[in-house]
C-alpha positions, 0 to 999 in steps of 0.5 A, a space after each residue: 091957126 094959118 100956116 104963117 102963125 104956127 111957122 112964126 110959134 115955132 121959128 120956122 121957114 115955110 113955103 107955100 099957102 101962108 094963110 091954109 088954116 090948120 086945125 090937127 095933126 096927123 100921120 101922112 097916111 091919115 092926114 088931110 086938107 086942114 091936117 099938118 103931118 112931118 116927113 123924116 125918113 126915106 119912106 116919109 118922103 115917099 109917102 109925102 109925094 101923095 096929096 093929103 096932108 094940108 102944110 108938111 114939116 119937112 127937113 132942110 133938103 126936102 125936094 119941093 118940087 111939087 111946091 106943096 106948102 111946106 115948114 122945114 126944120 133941123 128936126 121934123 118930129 120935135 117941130 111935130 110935138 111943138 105944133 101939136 101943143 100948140 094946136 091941143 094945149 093941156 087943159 088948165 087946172 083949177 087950184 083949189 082942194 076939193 070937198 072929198 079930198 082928206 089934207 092933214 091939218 100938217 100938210 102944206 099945200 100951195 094956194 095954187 095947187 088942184 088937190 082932186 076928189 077923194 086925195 089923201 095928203 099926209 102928215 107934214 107933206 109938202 106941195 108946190 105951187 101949180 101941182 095938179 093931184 088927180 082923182 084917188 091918190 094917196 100922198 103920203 107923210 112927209 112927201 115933197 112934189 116940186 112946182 108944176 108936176 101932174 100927179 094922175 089920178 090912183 097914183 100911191 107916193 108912200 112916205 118920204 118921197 120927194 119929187 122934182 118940179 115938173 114931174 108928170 107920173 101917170 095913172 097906177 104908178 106906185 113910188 117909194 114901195 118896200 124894195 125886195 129885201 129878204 134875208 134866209 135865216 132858219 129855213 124861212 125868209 126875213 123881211 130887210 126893213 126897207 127904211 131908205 126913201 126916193 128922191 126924183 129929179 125935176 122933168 121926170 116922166 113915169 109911164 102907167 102902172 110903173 113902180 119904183 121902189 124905196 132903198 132898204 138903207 139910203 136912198 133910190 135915186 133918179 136923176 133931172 129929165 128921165 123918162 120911164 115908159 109903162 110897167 117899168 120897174 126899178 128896184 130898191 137902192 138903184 141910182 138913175 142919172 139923168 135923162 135916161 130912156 127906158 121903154 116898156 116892161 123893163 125890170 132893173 133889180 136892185 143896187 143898179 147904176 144906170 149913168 147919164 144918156 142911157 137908152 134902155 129899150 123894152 122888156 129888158 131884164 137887168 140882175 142886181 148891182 148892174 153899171 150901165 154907162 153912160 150913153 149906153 144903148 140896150 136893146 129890147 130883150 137884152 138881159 144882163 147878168 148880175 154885176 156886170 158893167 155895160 159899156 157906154 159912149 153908143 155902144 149899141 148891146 143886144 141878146 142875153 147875156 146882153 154883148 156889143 150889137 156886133 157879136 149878137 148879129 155874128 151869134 145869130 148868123 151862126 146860130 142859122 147855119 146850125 140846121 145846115 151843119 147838122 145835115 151835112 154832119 149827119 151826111 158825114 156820119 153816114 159816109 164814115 159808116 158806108 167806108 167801114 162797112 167796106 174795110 
């Protein structure tokens, strides 16, 4: 692909050698003469100041005085994915069952869906037109996957699990799993029957090896567009709005609200019957007590308990001058014990 054909795909200026044949994409560090790279930071532009890279994705105000064959765009890194689809297109399926795959005769599979070795389908599941099952997976009874998802391969949907079109659930997730519901009686732990489902959005994303849980009563619920990184986990009756974020080895116990926009960062540890609202940002580590409501609209929380990103950075600031008020403290003490050693 030319420089001008792929600024043609993606609605973009561009400057320089129209005809510079581009056959990857890389970082700027990486990059070379048949390479695209983006630029969209201080530090990028720097970087981009050395040869390397073939055609830079730049923003609008990028300085071009070296005349480098350049495409401009509003946003460098989403004009970057959209090239990278261009350049690696996801390999088409092939519909079709295959001979090692075990459909219950009840089940309703779309002519156009690719079911993969050893899948299981259960009684009265239903999958949508152009569904792609990989290698071992098991799809349980009564589950519904909307037109166009990618179910990779040794993924578990139990029972009554419905997901939107266009999901994308990676290798080792596990949906619709009994919550953690036990109730204390007698000296020993009841297990709560979970008899709750899952129900997903169109345009999800489940990371590897994460797990969502069934609701004990009702319904775990995750809204159109979400996107969960690997090992997230999400507990039984926990409602998740739309387009909400959340990165890696994050734990979100159950009876949870996270609204609409939400940004939740890594290794965050959320009690139960927690409200995150909407636009909410978390920051990795965060951790957040039972019940408690976490402001939105940006507001950046930070530290456990999680508070406003400003009082977290004063809280540190304190914290170091610790060391430095023990010594002068220890100065004081012994001062006082020299003054009364002379009365």
């Amino acid at each position: 692909m030319t420089v001008r054909e792929a600024a043609e795909r993606l609605g973009l200026a561009y400057e320089g050698e129209g005809l510079r044949a581009i056959k990857g994409c890389a970082t700027l560090a990486a990059a070379g003469a048949f390479d695209a790279a983006f630029v969209n930071s201080t530090k990028a532009r720097k970087e981009a100041a050395e040869p390397g890279a073939g055609c830079l994705i730049v923003p609008l105000d990028y300085d071009n005085a070296a005349g480098r064959t350049v495409m401009r765009a509003k946003d460098p890194r989403r004009e970057m994915a959209r090239l990278v689809r261009l350049l690696h297109p996801q390999a088409a399926h092939v519909p079709g069952i295959h001979r090692t795959a075990v459909i219950d005769e009840t089940a309703e599979v779309a002519a156009t869906a690719a079911i993969g070795p050893h899948v299981t389908v259960g009684a009265g599941a239903k999958i949508g037109a152009d569904v792609a099952i990989g290698a071992g997976t098991r799809i349980g009874a009564r589950v519904k996957i909307g037109a166009e998802s990618l179910i990779h391969a040794n993924v578990t949907i139990y029972d009554e699990v419905e997901v939107g079109e266009r999901a994308v659930v990676h290798s080792g997730a596990v949906i619709g799993a009994d919550g953690f519901g036990f109730a204390f009686h007698g000296g020993r732990w009841e297990k709560f029957p979970q008899v709750g489902k899952v129900v997903i959005g169109d345009d999800f994303e489940m990371g590897a090896n994460s797990t969502v849980d069934r609701a004990a009563l009702g319904v775990t619920r995750i809204g159109d567009g979400v996107k969960f990184d690997n090992m997230v986990h999400i507990g039984h009756n926990c409602t998740v709005g739309n387009h909400v974020v959340i990165a890696a080895q994050t734990g979100i116990a159950g009876g949870c609200t996270i609204e609409d926009y939400a940004v939740i960062g890594g290794q965050v540890g959320m009690g139960e019957a927690v409200t995150v609202k909407a636009g909410a940002v978390i920051g990795s580590g965060a951790g957040i007590l039972n019940s408690k409501v976490v402001k939105g609209g940006g507001e950046v929380h930070w530290g456990t308990p999680a508070r406003p990103l400003k009082q977290y950075l004063e809280t540190l600031a304190s914290v170091s001058r610790v060391p430095g008020m023990r010594r002068r403290i220890a100065e004081l003490e012994e001062t006082v014990r020299r003054l009364e050693a002379k009365l």
